[in-house]
C-alpha positions in Angstrom: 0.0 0.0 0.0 0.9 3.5 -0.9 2.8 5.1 2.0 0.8 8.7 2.1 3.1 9.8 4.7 5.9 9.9 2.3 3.9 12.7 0.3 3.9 15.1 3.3 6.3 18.1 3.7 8.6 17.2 6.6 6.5 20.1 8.7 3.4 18.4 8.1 4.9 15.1 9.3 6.4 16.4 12.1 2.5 17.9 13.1 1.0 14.4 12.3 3.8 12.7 14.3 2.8 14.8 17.7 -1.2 14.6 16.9 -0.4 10.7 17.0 1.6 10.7 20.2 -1.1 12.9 21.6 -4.1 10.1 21.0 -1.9 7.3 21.9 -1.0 9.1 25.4 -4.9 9.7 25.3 -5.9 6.7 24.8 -3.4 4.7 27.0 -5.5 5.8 29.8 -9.3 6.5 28.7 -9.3 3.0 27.5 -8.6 1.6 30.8 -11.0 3.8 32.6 -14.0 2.9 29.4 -12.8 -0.4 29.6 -16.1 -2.0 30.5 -18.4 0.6 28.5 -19.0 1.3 24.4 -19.3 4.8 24.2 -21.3 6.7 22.2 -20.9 10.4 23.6 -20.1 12.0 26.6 -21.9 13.8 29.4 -21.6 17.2 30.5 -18.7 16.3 32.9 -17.2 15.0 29.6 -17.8 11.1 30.4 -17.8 8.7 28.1 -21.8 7.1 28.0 -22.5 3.8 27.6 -24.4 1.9 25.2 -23.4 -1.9 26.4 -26.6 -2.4 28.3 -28.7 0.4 27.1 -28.7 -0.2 22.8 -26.1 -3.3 22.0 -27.6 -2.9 18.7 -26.9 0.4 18.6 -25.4 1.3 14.8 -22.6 3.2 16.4 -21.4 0.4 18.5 -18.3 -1.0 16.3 -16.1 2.4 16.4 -15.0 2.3 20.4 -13.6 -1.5 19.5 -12.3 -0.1 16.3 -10.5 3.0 17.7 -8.7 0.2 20.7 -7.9 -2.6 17.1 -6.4 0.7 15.5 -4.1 1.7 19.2 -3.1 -2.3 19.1 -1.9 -2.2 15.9 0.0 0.6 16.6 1.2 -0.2 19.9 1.1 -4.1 19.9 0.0 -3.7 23.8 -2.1 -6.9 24.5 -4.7 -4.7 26.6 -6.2 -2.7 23.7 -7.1 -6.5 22.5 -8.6 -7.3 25.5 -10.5 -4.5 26.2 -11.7 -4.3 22.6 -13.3 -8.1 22.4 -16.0 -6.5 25.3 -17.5 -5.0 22.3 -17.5 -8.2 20.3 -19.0 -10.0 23.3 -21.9 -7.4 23.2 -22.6 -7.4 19.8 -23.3 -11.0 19.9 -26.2 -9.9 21.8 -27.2 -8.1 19.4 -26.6 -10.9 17.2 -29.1 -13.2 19.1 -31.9 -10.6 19.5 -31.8 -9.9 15.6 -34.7 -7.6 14.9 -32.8 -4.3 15.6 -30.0 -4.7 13.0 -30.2 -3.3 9.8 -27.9 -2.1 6.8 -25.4 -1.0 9.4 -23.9 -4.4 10.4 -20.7 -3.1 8.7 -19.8 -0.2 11.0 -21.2 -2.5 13.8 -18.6 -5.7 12.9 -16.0 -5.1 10.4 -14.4 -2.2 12.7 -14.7 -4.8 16.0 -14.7 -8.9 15.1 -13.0 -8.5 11.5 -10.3 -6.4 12.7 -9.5 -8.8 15.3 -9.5 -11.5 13.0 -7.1 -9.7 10.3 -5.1 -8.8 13.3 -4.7 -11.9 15.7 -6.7 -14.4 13.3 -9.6 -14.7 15.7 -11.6 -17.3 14.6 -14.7 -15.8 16.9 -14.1 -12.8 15.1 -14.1 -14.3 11.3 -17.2 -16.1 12.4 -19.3 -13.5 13.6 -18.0 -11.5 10.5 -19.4 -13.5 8.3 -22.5 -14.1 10.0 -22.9 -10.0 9.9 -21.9 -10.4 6.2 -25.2 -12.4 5.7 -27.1 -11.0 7.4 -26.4 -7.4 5.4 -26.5 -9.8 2.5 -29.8 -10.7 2.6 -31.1 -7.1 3.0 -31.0 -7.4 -1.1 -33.6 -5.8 -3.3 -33.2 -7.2 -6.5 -35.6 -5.4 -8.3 -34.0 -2.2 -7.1 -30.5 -3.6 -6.9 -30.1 -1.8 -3.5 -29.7 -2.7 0.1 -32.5 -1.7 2.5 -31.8 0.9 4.9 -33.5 0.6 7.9 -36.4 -1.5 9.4 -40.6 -1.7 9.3 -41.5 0.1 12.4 -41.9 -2.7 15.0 -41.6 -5.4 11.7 -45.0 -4.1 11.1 -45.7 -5.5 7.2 -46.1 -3.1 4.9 -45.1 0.4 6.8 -42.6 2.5 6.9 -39.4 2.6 4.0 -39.5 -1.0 2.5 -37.9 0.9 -0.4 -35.3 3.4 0.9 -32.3 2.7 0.3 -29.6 5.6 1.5 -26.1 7.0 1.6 -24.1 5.6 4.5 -24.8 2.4 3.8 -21.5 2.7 0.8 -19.5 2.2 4.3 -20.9 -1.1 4.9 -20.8 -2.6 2.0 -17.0 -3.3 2.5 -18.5 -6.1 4.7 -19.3 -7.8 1.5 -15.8 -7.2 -0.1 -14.2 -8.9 2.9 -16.3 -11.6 2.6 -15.9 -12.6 -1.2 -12.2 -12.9 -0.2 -12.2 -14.7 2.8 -15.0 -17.3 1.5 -13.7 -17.1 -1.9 -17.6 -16.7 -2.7 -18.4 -13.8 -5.6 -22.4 -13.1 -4.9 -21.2 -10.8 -1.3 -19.0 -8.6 -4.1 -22.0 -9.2 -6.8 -24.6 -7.2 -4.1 -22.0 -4.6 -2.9 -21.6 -3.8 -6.7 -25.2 -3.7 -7.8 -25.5 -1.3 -4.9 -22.8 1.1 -5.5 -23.6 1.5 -9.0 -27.3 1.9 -8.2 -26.4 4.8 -5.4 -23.5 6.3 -8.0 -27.0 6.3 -10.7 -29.4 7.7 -8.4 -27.8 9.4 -5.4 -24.6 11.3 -6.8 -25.4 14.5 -9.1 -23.9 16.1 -11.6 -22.4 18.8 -9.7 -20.9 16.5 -6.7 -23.1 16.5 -4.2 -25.4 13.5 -2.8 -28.9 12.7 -2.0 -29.0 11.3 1.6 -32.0 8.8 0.9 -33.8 7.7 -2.1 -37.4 6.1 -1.8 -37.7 3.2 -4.8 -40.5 1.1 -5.5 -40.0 -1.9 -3.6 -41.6 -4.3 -6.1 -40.7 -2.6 -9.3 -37.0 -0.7 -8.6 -38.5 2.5 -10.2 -36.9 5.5 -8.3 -40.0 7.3 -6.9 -38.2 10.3 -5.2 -35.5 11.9 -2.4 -35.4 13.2 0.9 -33.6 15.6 2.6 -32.6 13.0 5.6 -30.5 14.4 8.1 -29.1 17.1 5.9 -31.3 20.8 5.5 -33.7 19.8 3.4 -34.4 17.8 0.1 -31.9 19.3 -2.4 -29.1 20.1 0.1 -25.9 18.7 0.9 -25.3 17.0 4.0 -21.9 16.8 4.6 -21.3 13.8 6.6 -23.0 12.3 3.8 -20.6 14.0 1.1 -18.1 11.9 3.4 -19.6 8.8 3.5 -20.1 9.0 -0.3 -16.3 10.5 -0.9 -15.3 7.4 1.4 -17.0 4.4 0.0 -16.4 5.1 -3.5 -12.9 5.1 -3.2 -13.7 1.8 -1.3 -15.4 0.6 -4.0 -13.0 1.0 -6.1 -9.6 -0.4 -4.2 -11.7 -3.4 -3.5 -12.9 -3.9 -7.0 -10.4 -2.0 -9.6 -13.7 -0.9 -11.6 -12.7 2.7 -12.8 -16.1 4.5 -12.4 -16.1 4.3 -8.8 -13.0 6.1 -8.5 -14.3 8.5 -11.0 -17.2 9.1 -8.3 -15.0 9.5 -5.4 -13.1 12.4 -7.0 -16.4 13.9 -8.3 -17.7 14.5 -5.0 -14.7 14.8 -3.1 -14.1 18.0 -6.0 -17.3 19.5 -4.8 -16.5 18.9 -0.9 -13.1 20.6 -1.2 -14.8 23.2 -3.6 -17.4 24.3 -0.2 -14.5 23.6 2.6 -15.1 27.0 4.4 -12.1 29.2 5.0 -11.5 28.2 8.9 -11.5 25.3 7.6 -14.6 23.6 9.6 -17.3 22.2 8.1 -21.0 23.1 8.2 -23.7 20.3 9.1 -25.2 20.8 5.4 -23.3 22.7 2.6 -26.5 24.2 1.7 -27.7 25.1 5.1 -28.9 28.5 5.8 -26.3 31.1 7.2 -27.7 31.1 10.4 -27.3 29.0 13.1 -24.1 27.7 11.5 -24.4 24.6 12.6 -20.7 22.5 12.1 -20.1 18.7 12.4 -16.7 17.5 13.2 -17.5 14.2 12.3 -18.1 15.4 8.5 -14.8 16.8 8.0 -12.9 13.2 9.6 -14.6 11.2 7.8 -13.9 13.1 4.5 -10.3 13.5 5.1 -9.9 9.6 5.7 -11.3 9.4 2.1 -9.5 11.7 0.6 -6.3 10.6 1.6 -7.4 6.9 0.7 -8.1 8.6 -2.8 -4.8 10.2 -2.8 -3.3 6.9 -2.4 -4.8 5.6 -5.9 -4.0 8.4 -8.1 -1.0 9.7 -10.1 2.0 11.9 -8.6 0.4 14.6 -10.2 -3.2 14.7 -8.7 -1.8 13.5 -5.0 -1.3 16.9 -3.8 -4.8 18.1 -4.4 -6.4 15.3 -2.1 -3.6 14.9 0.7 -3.6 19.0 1.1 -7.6 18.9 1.4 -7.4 16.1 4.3 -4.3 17.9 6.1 -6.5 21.3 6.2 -9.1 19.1 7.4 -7.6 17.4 10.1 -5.6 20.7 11.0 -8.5 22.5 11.6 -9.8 19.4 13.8 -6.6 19.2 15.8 -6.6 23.2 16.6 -10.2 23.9 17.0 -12.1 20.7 18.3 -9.8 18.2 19.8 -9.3 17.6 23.8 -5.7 15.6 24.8 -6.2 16.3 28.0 -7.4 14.3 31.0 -10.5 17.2 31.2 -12.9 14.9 29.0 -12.7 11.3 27.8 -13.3 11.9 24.4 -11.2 12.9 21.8 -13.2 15.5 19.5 -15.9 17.9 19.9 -17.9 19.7 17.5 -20.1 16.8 16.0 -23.9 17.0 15.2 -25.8 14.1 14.3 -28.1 15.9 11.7 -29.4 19.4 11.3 -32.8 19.5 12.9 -31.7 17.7 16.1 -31.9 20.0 19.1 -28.3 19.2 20.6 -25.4 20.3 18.2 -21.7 19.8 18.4 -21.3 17.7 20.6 -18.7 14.6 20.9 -19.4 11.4 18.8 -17.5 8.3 19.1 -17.1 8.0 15.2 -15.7 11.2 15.1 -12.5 10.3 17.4 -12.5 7.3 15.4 -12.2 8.5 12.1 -9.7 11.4 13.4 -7.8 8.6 14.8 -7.6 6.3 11.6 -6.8 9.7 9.9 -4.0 10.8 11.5 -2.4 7.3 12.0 -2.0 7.3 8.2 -0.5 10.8 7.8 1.8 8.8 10.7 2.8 5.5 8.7 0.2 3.5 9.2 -1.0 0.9 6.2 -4.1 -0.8 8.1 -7.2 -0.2 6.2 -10.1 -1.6 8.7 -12.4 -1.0 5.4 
């Protein structure tokens, strides 16, 4: 794999060598004191929550295990391990009780039970990693060729968004990647293809920017129309989904070679660099009204972890473009939103779930995660959890 750091000015490695140091001295200790807990924010005191008992099928519940795979990796300290299978352990749970999951099994298992497989050859883990892989398998429209976001309301037949299919859900289709390879078995990579190239069709437009959810006739495939989702409104940009979309294209396309989706990738990641605002933080939505100006933290992570993976797949000459973006990004992050300190247990502040949510920038667990994963790479790091 590409080494990205080799592409930094010595400046900008020497910056992403002490923002590196800085989370592994954070998380040397917050791990130990979360060690029994899967965070999803914090409380006003700046403690992690806890989701173990409260939601173990929460869709969030994979990034606290993948943030302690990602400090094991780096480290090689045996207690990152151990304290990361609690999360595995819960999940199963989750597992068992089955009606809860839906399309996000990915950011639930490949970031917890798959990494521990690639990285100790857990067989627990490749199990339930497959099992997840299924299970997201078999969410399968065929007449749409798109995987189902989401769940009937109480598996009520016949409500809800049997035909809604959304943005996010580009991030867990790695699942299927992984398991073609391991099971040597091309229908997982057949479904996470007919789905990327029906959300690159009907989700990506011209100009760059990305529907959050599209509604299609469950029987037929037919798109019948768009909705705003978590973004403004229908029509606008929301820019956590601009990241998931910049993200798993270029997914897409280092697990498959296929051209197009690399094509998509720099398409929209050209119209999120085109609306980065001068300071550098990004809004909730791109399109958003001037007031409140809402940001999310978690938006601008997320992108710059795929625009780095893009920089890795193109020529010398493009590299710049993409590594500068995600270095602005993740500058802005360091000097504006992130706590080292023992003050708080999380990492970064400033995230907002959606728009129209009453609380906004606050700390989300993905957020540190994706920061983390970022800035590991700028560091050395070749492990792709994706």
């Amino acid at each position: 794999m590409d080494m990205i750091r080799d592409y930094l000015c010595e400046k900008d490695r020497v910056w992403a060598d002490g923002v590196a140091a800085r989370i592994k001295a954070k998380l040397d200790w917050v791990s130990v004191k979360s060690k029994d807990k899967i965070p999803y924010t914090a409380d006003e005191n700046g403690t992690h929550d806890d989701k173990t008992n409260v939601d173990p099928s929460w869709w969030t519940n994979g990034f606290w295990g993948g943030m302690l795979w990602l400090m094991y990796r780096e480290t090689g300290d045996p207690k990152y391990a151990e304290i990361a299978r609690h999360s595995e352990e819960v999940l199963d749970l989750s597992m068992e009780q089955y009606y809860d999951l839906h399309h996000d099994v990915g950011f639930m298992w490949l970031p917890t039970a798959v990494a521990d497989y690639r990285l100790t050859g857990n067989e627990d883990g490749r199990r339930r990693g497959l099992h997840a892989a299924n299970l997201l398998a078999g969410r399968f429209n065929p007449a749409g060729r798109f995987i189902r976001a989401w769940n009937n309301e109480a598996w009520k037949p016949g409500s809800g968004n049997r035909g809604w299919a959304i943005i996010d859900c580009l991030m867990n289709i790695p699942l299927l990647y992984w398991a073609s390879d391991e099971l040597d078995d091309p229908r997982f990579r057949q479904i996470a293809m007919l789905h990327a190239d029906t959300v690159m069709e009907n989700f990506i437009r011209p100009d760059g920017s990305s529907n959050h959810i599209v509604e299609f006739d469950a029987n037929t495939g037919e798109m019948v129309t768009s909705y705003g989702g978590q973004g403004y409104e229908v029509g606008s940009s929301w820019t956590r989904g601009q990241g998931w979309a910049l993200y798993g294209f270029a997914l897409s396309y280092l697990h498959t070679g296929r051209q197009e989706y690399l094509d998509t990738a720099k398409r929209v990641a050209h119209y999120f660099i085109a609306n980065i605002p001068e300071d550098g933080m990004i809004p909730v939505d791109f399109r958003q009204p001037a007031q409140p100006a809402y940001k999310d933290s978690t938006a601008a992570a997320i992108a710059a972890c795929g625009l780095i993976e893009i920089a890795r797949q193109v020529g010398e000459f493009e590299k710049g473009l993409y590594l500068n973006a995600a270095v602005r990004l993740l500058k802005a992050l360091d000097e504006k939103c992130c706590h080292y300190g023992e003050e708080c247990d999380y990492l970064v502040g400033g995230g907002s779930g959606c728009y129209h949510e009453e609380r906004h920038e606050y700390p989300i667990i993905y957020g540190d995660y994706f920061f983390m994963e970022a800035m590991f790479k700028l560091a050395g790091s070749d492990f792709l959890i994706w």
